[in-house]
C-alpha positions in Angstrom: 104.4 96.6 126.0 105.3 94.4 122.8 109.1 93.4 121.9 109.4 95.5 119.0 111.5 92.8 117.3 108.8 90.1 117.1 106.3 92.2 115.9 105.1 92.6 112.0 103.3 94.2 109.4 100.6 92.8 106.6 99.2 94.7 103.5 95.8 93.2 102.4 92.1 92.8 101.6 89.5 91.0 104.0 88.6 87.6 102.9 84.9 88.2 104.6 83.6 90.7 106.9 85.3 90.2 110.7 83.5 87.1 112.9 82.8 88.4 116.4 82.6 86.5 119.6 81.3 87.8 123.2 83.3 86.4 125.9 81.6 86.2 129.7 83.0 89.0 130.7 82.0 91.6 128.1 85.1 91.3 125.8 84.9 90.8 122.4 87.5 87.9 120.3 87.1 89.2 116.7 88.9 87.0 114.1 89.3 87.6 110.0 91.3 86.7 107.0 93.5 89.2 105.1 94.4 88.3 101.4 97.8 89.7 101.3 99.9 89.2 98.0 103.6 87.4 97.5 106.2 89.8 96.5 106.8 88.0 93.5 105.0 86.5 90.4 104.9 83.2 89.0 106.0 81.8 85.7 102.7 83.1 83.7 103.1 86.3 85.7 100.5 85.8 88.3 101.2 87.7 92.0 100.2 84.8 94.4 98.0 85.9 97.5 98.0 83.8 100.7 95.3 83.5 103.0 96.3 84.9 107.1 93.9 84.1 109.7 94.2 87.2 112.3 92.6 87.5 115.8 91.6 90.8 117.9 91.1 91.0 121.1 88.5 94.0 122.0 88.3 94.6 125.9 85.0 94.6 127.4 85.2 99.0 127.9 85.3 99.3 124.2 81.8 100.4 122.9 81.3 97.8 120.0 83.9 96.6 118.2 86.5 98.9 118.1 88.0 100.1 114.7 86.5 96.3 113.5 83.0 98.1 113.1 84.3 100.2 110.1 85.9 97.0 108.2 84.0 95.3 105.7 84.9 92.6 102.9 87.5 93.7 100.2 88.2 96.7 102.3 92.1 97.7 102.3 93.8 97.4 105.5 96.9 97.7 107.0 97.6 95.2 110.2 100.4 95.3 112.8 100.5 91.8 114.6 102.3 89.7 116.8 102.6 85.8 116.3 101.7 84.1 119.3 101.9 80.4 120.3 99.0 78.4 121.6 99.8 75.5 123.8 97.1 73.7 124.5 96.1 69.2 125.1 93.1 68.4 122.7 92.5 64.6 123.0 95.7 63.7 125.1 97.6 65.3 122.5 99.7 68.3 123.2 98.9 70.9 120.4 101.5 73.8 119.3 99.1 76.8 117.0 100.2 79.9 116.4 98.2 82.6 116.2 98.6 86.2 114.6 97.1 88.5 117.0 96.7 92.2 115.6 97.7 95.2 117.4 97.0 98.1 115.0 94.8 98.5 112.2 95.0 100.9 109.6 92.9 101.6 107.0 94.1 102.5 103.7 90.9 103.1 101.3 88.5 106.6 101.9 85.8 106.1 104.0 83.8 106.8 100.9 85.4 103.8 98.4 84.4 101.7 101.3 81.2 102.5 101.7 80.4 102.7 97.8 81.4 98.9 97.9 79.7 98.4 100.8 76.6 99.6 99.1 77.4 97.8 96.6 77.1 94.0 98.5 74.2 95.4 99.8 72.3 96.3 96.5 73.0 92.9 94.9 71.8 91.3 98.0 68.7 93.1 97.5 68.7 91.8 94.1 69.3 88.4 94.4 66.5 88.6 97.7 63.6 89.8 95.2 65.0 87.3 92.2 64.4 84.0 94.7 61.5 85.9 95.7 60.0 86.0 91.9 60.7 82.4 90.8 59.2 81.5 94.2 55.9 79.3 93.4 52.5 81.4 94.0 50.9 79.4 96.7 47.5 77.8 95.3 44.3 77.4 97.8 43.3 74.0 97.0 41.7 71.6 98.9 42.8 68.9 100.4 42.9 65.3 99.0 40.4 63.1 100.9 41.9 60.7 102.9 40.7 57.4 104.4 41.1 58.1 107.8 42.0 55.0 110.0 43.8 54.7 113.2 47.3 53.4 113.6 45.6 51.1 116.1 42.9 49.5 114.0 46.1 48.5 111.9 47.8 45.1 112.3 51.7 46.1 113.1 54.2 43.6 112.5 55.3 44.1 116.4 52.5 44.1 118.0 
């Protein structure tokens, strides 16, 4: 059970769709970035968003991903984390990195919003695919340049 007093809350918008890795034993580490604003504006009246790296930790009884299937790119979410510390030696050097690992998700946009953007990504993908596709050269059949065919050995290297 978590100390209720060193856990948090974050309000944001992935960064990218969430990076999964398999570990040996069937469990899954997922990581992503949440762009969550600054309560505040600056001087010109911009709201400031900062970057958070979060981790997941999916056990291996979990079919898939968890509730990191349904998450996609700009999608609205709510995470509950805890900051955790890292103590590791890299190089002879002792290393201190903390980590925010998430213990809750919520999501806060329709199913629907998130698939229309979903589709979305995928239509200009398909887009962009058949562009590169048309400006692509035609291949032409054309023989090939005769060439003097001699043998490297029949050649006089300099380190020979």
């Amino acid at each position: 059970m978590s100390n209720p007093n060193s856990t948090a809350s974050v309000i944001g918008r992935l960064a990218n769709d969430p990076k999964v890795f398999g570990n040996k034993d069937g469990s899954k580490k997922v990581m992503l970035t949440v762009f969550a604003d600054r309560g505040y504006t600056d001087a010109q009246g911009n709201r400031i968003s900062d970057a958070l790296p979060f981790e997941a930790f999916v056990r291996a009884q979990t079919p898939g991903t968890g509730p990191f299937t349904h998450v996609h790119k700009g999608d609205l979410v709510s995470l509950s984390y805890e900051p955790r510390m890292n103590r590791y030696t890299k190089d002879g050097v002792e290393v201190f990195e903390v980590k925010l690992e998430i213990q809750n998700i919520s999501f806060l946009e329709s199913r629907a919003i998130t698939q229309a953007r979903l589709a979305g990504r995928v239509t200009k993908a398909e887009a962009q695919n058949q562009n590169l596709q048309a400006q692509a050269p035609v291949p032409v059949a054309a023989a090939a340049p005769a060439v003097a065919h001699a043998s490297a050995v029949d050649e006089q290297l300099p380190f020979g």
